[in-house]
Each structure stands twice: as structure tokens, then as C-alpha cells.
C-alpha positions in Angstrom: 2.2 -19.2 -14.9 4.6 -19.4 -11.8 3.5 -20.7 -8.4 2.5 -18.8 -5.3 4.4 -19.5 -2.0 2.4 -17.4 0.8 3.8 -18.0 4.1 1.6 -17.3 6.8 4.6 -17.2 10.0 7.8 -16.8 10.5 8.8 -20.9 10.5 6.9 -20.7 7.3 8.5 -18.1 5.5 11.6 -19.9 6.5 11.0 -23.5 5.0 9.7 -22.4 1.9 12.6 -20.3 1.2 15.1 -23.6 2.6 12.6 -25.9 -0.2 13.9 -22.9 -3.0 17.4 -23.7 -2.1 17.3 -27.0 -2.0 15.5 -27.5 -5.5 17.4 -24.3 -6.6 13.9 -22.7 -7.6 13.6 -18.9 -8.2 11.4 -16.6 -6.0 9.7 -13.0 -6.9 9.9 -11.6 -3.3 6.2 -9.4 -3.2 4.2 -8.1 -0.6 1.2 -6.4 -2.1 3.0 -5.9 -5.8 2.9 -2.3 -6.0 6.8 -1.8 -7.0 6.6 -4.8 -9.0 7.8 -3.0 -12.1 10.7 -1.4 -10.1 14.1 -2.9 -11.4 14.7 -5.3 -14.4 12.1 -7.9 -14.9 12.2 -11.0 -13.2 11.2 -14.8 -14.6 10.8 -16.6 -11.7 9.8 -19.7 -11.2 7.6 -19.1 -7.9 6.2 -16.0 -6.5 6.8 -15.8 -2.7 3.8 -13.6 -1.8 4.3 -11.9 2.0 0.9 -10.4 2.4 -0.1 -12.6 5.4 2.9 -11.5 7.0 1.1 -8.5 8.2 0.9 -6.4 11.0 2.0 -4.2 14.0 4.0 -6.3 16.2 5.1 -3.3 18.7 5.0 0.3 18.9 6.1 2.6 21.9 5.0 6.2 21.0 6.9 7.1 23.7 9.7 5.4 22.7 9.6 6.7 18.9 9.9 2.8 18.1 7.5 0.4 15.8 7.9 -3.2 14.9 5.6 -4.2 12.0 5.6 -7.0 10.0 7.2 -6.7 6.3 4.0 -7.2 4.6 1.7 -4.3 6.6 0.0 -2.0 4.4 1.9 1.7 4.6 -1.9 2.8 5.1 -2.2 1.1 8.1 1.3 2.6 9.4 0.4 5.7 8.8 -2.8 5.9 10.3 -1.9 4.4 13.8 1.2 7.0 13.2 -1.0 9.7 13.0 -3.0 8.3 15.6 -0.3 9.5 17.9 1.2 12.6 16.1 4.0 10.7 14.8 5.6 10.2 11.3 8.1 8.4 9.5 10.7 10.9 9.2 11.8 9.8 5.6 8.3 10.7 4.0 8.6 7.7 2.2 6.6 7.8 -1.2 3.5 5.8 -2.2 4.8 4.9 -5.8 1.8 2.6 -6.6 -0.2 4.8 -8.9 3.3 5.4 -11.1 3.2 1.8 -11.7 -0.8 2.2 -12.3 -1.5 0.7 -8.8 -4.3 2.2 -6.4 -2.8 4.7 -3.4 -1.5 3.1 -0.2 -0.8 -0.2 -1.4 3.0 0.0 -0.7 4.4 -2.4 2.7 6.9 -1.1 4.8 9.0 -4.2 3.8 8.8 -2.3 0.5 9.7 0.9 1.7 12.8 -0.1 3.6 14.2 -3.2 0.8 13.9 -0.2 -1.7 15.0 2.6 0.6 12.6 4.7 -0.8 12.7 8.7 0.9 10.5 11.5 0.1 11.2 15.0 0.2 12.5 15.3 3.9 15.3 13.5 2.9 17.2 16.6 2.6 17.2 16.6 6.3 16.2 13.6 8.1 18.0 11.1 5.5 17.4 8.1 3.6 15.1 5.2 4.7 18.0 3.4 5.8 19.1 5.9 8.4 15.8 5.0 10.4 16.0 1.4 10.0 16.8 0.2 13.3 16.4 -3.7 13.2 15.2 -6.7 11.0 14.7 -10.7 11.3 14.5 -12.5 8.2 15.4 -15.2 6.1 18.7 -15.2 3.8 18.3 -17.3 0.2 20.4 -20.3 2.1 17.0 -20.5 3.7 18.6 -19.6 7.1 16.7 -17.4 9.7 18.6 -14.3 11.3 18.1 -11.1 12.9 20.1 -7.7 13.1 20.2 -4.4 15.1 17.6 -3.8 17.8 14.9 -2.0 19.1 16.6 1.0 20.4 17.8 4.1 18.4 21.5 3.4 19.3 22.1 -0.2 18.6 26.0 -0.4 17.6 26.8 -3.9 17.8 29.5 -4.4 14.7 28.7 -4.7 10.5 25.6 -2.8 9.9 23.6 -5.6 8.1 20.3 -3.2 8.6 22.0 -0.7 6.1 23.1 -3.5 3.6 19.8 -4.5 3.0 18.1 -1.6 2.5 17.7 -0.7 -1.0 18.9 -4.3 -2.1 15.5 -4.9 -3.6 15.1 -8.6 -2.1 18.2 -10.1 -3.6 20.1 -10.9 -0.3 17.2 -11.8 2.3 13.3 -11.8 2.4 12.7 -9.9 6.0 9.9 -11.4 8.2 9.7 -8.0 10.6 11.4 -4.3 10.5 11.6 -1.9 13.3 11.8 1.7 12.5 13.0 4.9 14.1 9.4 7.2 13.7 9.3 10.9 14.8 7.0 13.8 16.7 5.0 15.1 13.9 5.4 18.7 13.0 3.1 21.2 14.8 2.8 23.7 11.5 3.8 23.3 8.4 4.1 26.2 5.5 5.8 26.4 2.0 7.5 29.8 0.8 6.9 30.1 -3.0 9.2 32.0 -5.4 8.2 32.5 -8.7 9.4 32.6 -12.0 13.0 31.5 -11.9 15.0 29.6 -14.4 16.5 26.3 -13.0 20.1 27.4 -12.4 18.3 30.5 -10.6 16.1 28.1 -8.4 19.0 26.2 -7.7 20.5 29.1 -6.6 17.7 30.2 -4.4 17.4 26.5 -2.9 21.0 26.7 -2.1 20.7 29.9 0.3 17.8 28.8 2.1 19.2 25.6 2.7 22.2 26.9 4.0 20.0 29.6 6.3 19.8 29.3 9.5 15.5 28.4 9.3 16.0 24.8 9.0 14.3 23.8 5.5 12.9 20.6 5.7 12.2 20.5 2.0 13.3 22.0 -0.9 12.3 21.5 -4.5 11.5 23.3 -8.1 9.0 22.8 -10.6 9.6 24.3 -13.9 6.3 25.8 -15.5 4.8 23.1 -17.5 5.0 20.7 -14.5 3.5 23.3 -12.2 0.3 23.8 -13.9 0.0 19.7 -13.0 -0.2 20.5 -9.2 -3.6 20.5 -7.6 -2.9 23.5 -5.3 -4.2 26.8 -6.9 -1.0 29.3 -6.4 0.9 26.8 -8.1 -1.0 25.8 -11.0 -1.7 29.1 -11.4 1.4 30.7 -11.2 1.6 31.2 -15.1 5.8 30.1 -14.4 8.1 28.1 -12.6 7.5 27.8 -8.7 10.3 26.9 -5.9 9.3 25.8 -2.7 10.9 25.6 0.3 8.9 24.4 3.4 9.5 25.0 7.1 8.2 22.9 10.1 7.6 22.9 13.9 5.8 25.0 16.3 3.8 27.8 15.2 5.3 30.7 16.4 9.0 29.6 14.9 7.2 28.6 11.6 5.5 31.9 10.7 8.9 33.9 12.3 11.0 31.6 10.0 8.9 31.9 6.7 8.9 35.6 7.6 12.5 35.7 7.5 12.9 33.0 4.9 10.6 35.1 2.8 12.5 38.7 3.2 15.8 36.8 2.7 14.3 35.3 -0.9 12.5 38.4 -1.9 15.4 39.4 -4.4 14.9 36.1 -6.3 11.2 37.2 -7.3 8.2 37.2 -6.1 7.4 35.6 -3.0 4.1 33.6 -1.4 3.4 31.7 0.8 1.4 27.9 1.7 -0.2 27.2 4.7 -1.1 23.7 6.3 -3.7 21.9 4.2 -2.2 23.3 0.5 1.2 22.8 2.0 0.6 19.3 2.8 -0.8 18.5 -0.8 2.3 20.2 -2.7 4.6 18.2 -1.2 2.7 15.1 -1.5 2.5 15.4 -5.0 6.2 16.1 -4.8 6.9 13.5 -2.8 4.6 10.8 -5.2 5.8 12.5 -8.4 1.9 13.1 -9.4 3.0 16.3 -11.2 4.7 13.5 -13.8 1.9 10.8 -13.5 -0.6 12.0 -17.0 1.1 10.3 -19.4 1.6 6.2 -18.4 3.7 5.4 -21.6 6.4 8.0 -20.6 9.8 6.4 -18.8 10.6 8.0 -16.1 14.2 8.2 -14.7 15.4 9.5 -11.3 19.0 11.2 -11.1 21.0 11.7 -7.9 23.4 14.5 -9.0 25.4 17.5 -7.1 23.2 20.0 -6.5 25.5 22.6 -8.2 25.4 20.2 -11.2 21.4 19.8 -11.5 20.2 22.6 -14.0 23.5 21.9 -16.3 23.1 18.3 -16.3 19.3 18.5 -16.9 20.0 21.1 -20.0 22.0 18.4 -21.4 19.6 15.9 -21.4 16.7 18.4 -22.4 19.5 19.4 -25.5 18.6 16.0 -26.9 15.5 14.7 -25.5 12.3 15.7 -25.2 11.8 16.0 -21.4 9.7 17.3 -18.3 11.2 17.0 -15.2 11.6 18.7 -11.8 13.9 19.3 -8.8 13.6 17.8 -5.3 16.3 17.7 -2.1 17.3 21.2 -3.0 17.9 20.5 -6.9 20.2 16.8 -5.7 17.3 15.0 -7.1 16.4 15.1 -10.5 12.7 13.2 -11.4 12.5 13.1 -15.7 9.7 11.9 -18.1 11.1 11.3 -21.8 9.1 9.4 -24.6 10.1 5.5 -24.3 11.4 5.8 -28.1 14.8 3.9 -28.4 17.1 3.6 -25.6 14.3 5.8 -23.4 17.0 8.6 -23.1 19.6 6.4 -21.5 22.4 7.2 -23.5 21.6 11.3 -23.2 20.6 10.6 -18.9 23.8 8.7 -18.1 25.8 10.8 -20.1 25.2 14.0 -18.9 25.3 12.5 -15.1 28.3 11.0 -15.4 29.4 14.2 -16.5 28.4 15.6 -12.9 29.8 12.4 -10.9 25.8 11.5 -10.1 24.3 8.1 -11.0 20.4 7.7 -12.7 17.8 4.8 -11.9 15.6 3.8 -14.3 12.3 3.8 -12.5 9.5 3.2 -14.7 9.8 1.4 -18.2 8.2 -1.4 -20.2 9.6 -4.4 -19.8 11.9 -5.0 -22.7 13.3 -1.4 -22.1 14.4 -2.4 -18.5 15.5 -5.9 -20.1 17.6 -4.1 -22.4 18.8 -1.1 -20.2 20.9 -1.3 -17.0 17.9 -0.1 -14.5 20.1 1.0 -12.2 23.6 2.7 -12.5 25.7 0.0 -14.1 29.3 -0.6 -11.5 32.9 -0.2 -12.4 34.6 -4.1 -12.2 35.7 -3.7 -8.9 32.7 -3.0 -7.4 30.7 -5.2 -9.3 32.8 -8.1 -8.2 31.6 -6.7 -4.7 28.6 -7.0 -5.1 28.6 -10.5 -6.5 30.4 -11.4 -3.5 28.0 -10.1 -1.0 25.3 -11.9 -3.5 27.4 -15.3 -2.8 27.2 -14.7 0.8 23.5 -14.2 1.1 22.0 -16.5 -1.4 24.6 -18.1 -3.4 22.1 -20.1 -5.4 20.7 -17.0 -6.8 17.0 -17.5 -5.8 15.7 -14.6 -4.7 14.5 -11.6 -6.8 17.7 -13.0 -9.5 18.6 -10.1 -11.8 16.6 -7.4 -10.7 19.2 -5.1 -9.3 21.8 -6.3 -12.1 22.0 -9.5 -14.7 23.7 -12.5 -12.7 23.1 -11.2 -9.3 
């Protein structure tokens, strides 16, 4: 049984990450656990829990700027957020009940280490592209801080961007500050139904490339669909696309009216209004529609757009699979039975074949023991990131191996 560190201040957080230096002990980084299986397993010595370091620090609604502490519940986030009509423009996803947690239990320390995005991505970007500034601690147990408090803060090497999605390895932050948005006035979905992938891809494709602004796009074959809790979906009796618009009313409804006559040769056509629009994408953006079965592994593959329907027929050629498309048929999330390999040989095949890279998100432990987790790195940049790893926390103490053995 490992040891809890739980620092309840900055100064803290600090010395017990110097006293794991010094005596060279290893540290699971956590704030409330609910990505803990997220990334190879870890055998650390000590658990450095950052739960007390909670809470809002600063937020300027009219300055589209929050400061928060890394431990702070996403819950509470979002509901001063929507407090004040604002959002996180990266719709990050609450993961926690894929890894059997409750909803909401995710810390925007979390969010941003992982650089987790939900559908919007497509248009606002990643996590990282509204991370604006950090202090932490770095595993030499020395204290820093980078970027700022203002959306243009240029001041060199971008150590904001490095550590998000490094998972923890390279430095434990204390406090973020994030770039948050207006929330949208209206939001609706226009439905097509019945298409094949490659078809839907197709149809994503030109409404993307329209001129009414898509803030999401994504397709759920049939057998996925009936998993949705919103009736014209799991009802549709086929495969559903959806492609959701945002912003004042009037341009809403005259954009889904357009979006709608511009689709209409795809198939046929609905459309989603607030409250149903709202929970289809949040079941997108949580990937519920993949949740029933908790032995399945689930993978999630960044390919080409072009390349998603062929590289997901390859996999399904070999594999028993369910899956669906997000960010306009870029993102690929896949369930497969945890038999063998868990379809890694099959997955990283066929997205190598479309120069795309697969993470392997959920999986008992000796699977992700035995499975590069993430997309393994050619020498060169391995040897990369090794050497940012020496520069950060050469004694390997913090979160050692999750990203990759020996870093």
C-alpha cells in the first residue's frame, strides 16, 4: 500500500515533491482519480493527492479569464461558468464514468495535463490552445510559473503547450488559467439519416467546408445510435450524422435552414433543438453511446478525415468493433473485446496506413502493461522526449512510465 502526500499550499506541494527527489521516491500525481486508468499503469511508491489544492483563485467574466486551482472539481467550473453565460470553449469531456467513476469528478488540472477536447474541437481547438498560464512544481522539486493572465501572452518557448497532454511526467501544476468563452445563444443539430461511413464522411466534409460555421460534426453508425438517449436518434432505425450550429437565434435557424437544403441530397434530413441538442452531443462528447459494456477496450484514433471510414473498415475486417466518428470523421472512438492484443495490432495497422496515431484509452491493467498506450515514437523522437523528461525531472519521479516505459 503506497503513501499519501496531500499538500494543502503551494510551499507544500513544493517540499514534498523536493523530499521525492531527494530520496528519489516515485509519485502518482492525482487530483480526484477519475483518469487514473488513463495511460500505462504506474507502481509508485507514494501517491501525491492534489485535492486540497482546490479552488477559484480569479475569474474576470469580462475578461474571458479564470485562474483555478489544479485540483477544483470540473463541476464547480462549470457551474460558476454558466453562472455567467460562459464555457470552456474546448468542451472538455467528463471521462469518469468510462473508467466507472461517478459524473463530474474530473479537475481542470486533469483536463489541461491530459489535454482532453470534446466535440468543438473541430473549431475552437485542443485544450492546450486555451491554456493561458500555469505555476507549478517541476520533479527537481523547483517551483515555476509560465504564460500569463491575458489572451496574448508571447513571451518565448511555450512551456504552457508542453505540458499539456504530458499526463504529470514533467511538473505537478499548483494553478492554471484558462481562456473561457460567451456561451452560445441557440444551439441546434441537423440530422441526416441513413448513410454509410464513407457517405457521412462525405456529408461532414461539405458542411464543414460551408460557409454556416459547424461547431461540431460527428457520425454514429446504427448500432451505436440506438445507445443515445435522444428519441430521433435512437429511433432512427440507421446511422445518424449530426452537424450542430451555434450563436444567435436568428443566424442559427437561417443557417440550419440552409445547412439542411444544402444536405438534403445525402438523405433525409431533421433537425435538434436546444435541450435534445445539448444531450446528443454530450453523449458524444463523454462517449456514453460506448459506455454498456465495461470489459470492452476502448481506443481513440486521430486519423485524416478522408482516411476515417477506410481505416475503420480495416479494423472492423478483423475485429469485432463498434465505434463512431467525431471532429467531422478526424476522430475515431472504437470498442473491441479485450481478447489478445485488444485489437492493437489490427488499430495501429490500419492507422498507420492513414499517417494517424491511436491511444489506448481504456484497458485492464496488464493490457496497457503489455501495449504501448499511446502511439509508440520513431528513435528520434523518442530520444526527444527522454530529453525533455531529463530536463523536467531527471530522477524520474513523477507519474514514471505512464506516457511511455523509462520516461
Amino acid at each position: 500500500m503506497t503513501e499519501t502526500l496531500k499538500p494543502a499550499s503551494a510551499p507544500q506541494l513544493r517540499d514534498a515533491i523536493a523530499w521525492a527527489a531527494a530520496e528519489e521516491a516515485t509519485l502518482e500525481v492525482m487530483g480526484l482519480g477519475s483518469k487514473r486508468g488513463l495511460g500505462r499503469p504506474l507502481q509508485a511508491s507514494h501517491t501525491l493527492d492534489l485535492s486540497a489544492l482546490a479552488g477559484v483563485l480569479s475569474y474576470e467574466p469580462s475578461e474571458l479569464v479564470l485562474t483555478a486551482r489544479a485540483g477544483t472539481p470540473m463541476r464547480e467550473i462549470e457551474a460558476l461558468l454558466r453562472e455567467n453565460r460562459q464555457i470552456l470553449g474546448f468542451e472538455p469531456p467528463d471521462l469518469a464514468p468510462l473508467f466507472g467513476g461517478r459524473e463530474g469528478d474530473g479537475t481542470i488540472g486533469g483536463v489541461i495535463a491530459s489535454n482532453l477536447a470534446g466535440p468543438r474541437r473541430v473549431k475552437a481547438g485542443a485544450a492546450r490552445d486555451h491554456f493561458l498560464g500555469m505555476s507549478g512544481v517541476s520533479g527537481r522539486g523547483e517551483a515555476f510559473k509560465a504564460g500569463g493572465k491575458v489572451v496574448k501572452n508571447v513571451t518565448g518557448y511555450d512551456l504552457c503547450k508542453l505540458l499539456a497532454g504530458s499526463f504529470g511526467t514533467l511538473a505537478v501544476m499548483d494553478e492554471v488559467t484558462v481562456k473561457v468563452l460567451p456561451a452560445p445563444d441557440k444551439a441546434r443539430t441537423v440530422l441526416v439519416f441513413g448513410l454509410d461511413d464513407a457517405r457521412a464522411a462525405a456529408a461532414m466534409a461539405d458542411a464543414l467546408n460551408s460557409p454556416f460555421e459547424i461547431s461540431a460534426a460527428a457520425h454514429l453508425p446504427a448500432r451505436v445510435a440506438s445507445r443515445v438517449d435522444v428519441s430521433y436518434v435512437r429511433n432512427a432505425g440507421g446511422a445518424v450524422t449530426a452537424l450542430r450550429i451555434e450563436g444567435t437565434a436568428v443566424s442559427v435557424a437561417a443557417r440550419c435552414a440552409a445547412l439542411r437544403e444544402r444536405l438534403g441530397s445525402y438523405g433525409a434530413v431533421e433537425e435538434l433543438h436546444s435541450m435534445n441538442s445539448a444531450k446528443l452531443w454530450r453523449a458524444i462528447r463523454d462517449v456514453a453511446p460506448l459506455l454498456p459494456d465495461p470489459r470492452a477496450v476502448i481506443w481513440r484514433l486521430s486519423v485524416p478525415p478522408s482516411e476515417g471510414a477506410r481505416a475503420a473498415a480495416a479494423i472492423a475486417a478483423v475485429r469485432d468493433v463498434e465505434l463512431f466518428y467525431d471532429w467531422g470523421g478526424g476522430l475515431i472512438w472504437l470498442a473491441t473485446e479485450a481478447a489478445a492484443d485488444g485489437g492493437a495490432a489490427a488499430v495501429r495497422a490500419a492507422v498507420g496506413a492513414s499517417g494517424g496515431h491511436a491511444t489506448l484509452i481504456r484497458a485492464a491493467d496488464a493490457l496497457r502493461s503489455a501495449v504501448p498506450v499511446f502511439e509508440p515514437q520513431p528513435g528520434a523522437l523518442g530520444a526527444l522526449t527522454a530529453r525533455v523528461k531529463d530536463g523536467f525531472d531527471p530522477r524520474r519521479i513523477l507519474n514514471p512510465g505512464r506516457m511511455y516505459a523509462g520516461v
